[in-house]
N, C-alpha and C positions, 0 to 999 in steps of 0.2 A: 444398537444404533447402526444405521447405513448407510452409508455415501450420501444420499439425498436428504438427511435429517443433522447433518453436521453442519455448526454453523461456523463461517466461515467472516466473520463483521469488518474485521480489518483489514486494508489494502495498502499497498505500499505502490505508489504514484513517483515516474521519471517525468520531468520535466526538461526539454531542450532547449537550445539558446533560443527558440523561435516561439518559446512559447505552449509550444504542443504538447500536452500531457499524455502516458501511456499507463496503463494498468498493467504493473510488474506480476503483483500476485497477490492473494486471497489468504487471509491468514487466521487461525482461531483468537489468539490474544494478540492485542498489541504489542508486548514485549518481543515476540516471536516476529511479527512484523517488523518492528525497529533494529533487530538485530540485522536483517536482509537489509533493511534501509541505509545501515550504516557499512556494512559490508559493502554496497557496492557504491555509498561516498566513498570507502576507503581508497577504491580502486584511482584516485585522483580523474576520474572524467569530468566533463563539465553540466553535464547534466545535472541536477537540486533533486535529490529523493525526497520524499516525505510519508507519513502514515496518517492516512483517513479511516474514519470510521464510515462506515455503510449507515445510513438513515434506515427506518421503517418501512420507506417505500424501493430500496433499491437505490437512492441515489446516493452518493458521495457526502459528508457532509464537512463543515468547516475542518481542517488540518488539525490534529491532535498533536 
């Protein structure tokens, strides 16, 4: 398997007071994602992490 055939479905999504969402990072499982998600809650900012799953087409789909 090589870089370009790894699938990568979970994403972990910053959220700032204004609203604006950022794509933190791409992740194989969820749990792996959630661990970063909660990692950078821990850090006390005021940003709201969360972990999405990637749809079929690419896009984002409802908050896991």
């Amino acid at each position: 398997m090589n870089d370009s055939t790894v699938s990568l479905p979970w994403l972990v999504i910053r959220q700032d007071d204004n609203g604006n969402r950022y794509r933190v990072g791409r992740y194989a499982t969820r749990a792996e994602a959630q661990r970063i998600a909660d990692s950078l809650d821990d850090r006390g900012h005021q940003q709201l992490y969360s972990v999405e799953r990637i749809g079929h087409h690419g896009d984002a789909g409802p908050r896991a």
